[in-house]
C-alpha positions in Angstrom: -9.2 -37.9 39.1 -5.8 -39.2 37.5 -3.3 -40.1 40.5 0.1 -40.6 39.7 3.0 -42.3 41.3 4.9 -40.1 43.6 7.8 -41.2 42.1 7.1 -40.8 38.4 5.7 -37.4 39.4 9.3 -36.4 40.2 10.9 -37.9 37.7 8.9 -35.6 35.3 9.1 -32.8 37.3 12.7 -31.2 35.1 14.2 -29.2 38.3 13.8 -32.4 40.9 15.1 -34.9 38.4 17.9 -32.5 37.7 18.7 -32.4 41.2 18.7 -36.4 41.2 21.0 -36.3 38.1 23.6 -34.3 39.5 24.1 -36.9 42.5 25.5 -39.3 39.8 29.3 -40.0 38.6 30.1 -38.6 35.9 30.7 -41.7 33.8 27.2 -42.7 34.2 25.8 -39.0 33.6 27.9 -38.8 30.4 26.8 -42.3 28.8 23.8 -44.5 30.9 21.9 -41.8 32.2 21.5 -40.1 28.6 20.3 -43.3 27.1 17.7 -44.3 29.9 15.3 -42.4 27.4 15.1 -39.0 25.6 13.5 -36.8 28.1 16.7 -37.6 30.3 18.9 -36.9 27.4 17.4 -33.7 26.2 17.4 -32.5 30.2 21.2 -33.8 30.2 22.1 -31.8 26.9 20.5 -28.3 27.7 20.5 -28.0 31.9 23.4 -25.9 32.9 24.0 -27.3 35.6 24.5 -30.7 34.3 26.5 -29.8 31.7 28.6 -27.9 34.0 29.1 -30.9 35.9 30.1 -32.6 32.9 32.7 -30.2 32.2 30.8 -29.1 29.4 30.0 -25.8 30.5 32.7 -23.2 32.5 31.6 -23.1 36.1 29.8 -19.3 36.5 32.3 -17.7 39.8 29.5 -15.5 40.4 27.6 -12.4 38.2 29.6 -10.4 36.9 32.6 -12.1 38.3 35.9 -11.8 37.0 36.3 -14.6 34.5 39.1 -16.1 37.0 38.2 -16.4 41.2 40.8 -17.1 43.0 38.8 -18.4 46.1 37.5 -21.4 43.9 40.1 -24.3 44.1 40.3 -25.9 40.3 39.0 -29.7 39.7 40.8 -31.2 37.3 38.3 -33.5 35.1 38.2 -36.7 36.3 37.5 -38.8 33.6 39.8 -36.6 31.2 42.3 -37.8 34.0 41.5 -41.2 33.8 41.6 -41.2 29.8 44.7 -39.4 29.6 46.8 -39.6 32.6 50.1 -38.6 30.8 48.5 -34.8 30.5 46.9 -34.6 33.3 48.4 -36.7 36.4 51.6 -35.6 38.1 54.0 -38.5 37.6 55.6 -40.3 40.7 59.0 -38.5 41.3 60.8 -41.4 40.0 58.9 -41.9 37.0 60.7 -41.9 33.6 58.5 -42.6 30.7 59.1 -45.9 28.6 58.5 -43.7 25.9 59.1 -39.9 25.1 55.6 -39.9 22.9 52.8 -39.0 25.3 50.1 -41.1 23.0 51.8 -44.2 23.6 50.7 -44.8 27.2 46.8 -43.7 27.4 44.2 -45.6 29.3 41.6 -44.9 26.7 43.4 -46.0 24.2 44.6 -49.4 25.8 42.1 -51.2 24.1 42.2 -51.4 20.3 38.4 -52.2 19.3 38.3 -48.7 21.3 40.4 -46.5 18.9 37.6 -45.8 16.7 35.2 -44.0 19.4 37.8 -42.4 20.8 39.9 -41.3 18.0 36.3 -39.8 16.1 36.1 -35.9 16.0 32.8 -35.3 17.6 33.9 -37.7 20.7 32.9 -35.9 23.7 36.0 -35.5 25.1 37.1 -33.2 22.9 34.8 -30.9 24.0 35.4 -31.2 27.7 36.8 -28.4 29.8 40.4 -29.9 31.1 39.3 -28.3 34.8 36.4 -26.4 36.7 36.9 -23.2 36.9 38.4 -23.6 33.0 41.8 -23.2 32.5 42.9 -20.2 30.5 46.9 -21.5 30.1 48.7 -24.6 30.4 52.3 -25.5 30.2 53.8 -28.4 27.7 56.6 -29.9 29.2 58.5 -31.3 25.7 60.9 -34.6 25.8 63.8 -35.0 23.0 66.0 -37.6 22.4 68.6 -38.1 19.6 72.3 -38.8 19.0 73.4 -35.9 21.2 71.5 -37.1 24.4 68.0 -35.9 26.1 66.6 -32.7 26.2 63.8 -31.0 28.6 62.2 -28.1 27.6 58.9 -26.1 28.7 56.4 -24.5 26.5 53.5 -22.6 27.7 50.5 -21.6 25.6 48.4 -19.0 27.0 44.6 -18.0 25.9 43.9 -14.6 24.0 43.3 -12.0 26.9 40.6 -9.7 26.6 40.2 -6.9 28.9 36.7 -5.3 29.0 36.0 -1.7 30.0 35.8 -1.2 33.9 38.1 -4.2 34.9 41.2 -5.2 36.2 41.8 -9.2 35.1 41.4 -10.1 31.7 38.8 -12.5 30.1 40.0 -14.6 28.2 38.5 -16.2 24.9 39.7 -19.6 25.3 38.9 -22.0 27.9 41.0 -24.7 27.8 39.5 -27.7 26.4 40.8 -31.3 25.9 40.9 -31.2 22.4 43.4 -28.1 22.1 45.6 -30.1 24.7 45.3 -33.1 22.6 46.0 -31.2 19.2 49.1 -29.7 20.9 50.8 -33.1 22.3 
């Protein structure tokens, strides 16, 4: 009779080891836990769950749901946050930028030998979800400067509504990810 370890038992046991997975930050479920080997990173790549908690995935508000709940308070993405505070932090009330270009000032990006992985097109940020439940809109505040003196303006891009038969709130057919806030700045 073959005994295993308890332990390794539930690490191979998918549903428990994705219950372990999920108690970890995000930082280290997007990059160390998916290299510890490749049953971790398959289980990372295709559990919903996971990659819902990665903001990979929109959040489901329930079947059937409207695509928008209202009781469910948004999460902004908290690495997106940390990579690119001047999209997604509210600024200090005295805050004036040092400069009107909002790529100037990212964390990410503070680091040179770090352009490159950032900067590539299938970085994983791109594909993030800005918030949980996705955004379907955002507003672009826009910053001018020239001979005549500063100008504020605000832009607001909204997602393609779709309204399927039987219901009141649209669906929409974007969900706002980092890359088309990125491509818009």
């Amino acid at each position: 009779m073959n005994r295993s370890n308890p332990a390794q038992h539930v690490l191979n046991t998918p549903e428990l080891l994705e219950l372990i997975l999920t108690q970890l930050d995000l930082r280290t479920l997007l990059t160390s836990a998916q290299r510890t080997c490749r049953t971790w990173h398959t289980l990372i790549r295709t559990s919903l769950p996971l990659q819902e908690a990665l903001f990979f995935h929109p959040i489901k508000s329930g079947h059937n749901a409207p695509s928008h709940d209202s009781t469910t308070t948004p999460t902004i993405n908290p690495l997106l946050q940390w990579a690119f505070p001047q999209f997604l932090s509210q600024p200090p009330s005295d805050y004036y930028p040092s400069s009107l270009n909002p790529f100037d000032d990212l964390t990410s990006l503070a680091h040179r030998a770090k352009h490159p992985a950032y900067l590539r097109p299938e970085a994983s940020w791109r594909r993030m979800l800005v918030q949980q439940p996705p955004a379907r809109s955002v507003g672009v505040l826009t910053a001018s400067h020239g001979p005549f003196g500063s100008e504020l303006g605000l832009e607001s891009w909204v997602g393609i509504p779709l309204y399927p038969l039987h219901q009141q709130h649209p669906i929409y057919k974007v969900d706002m990810r980092m890359n088309l806030v990125y491509s818009r700045g």
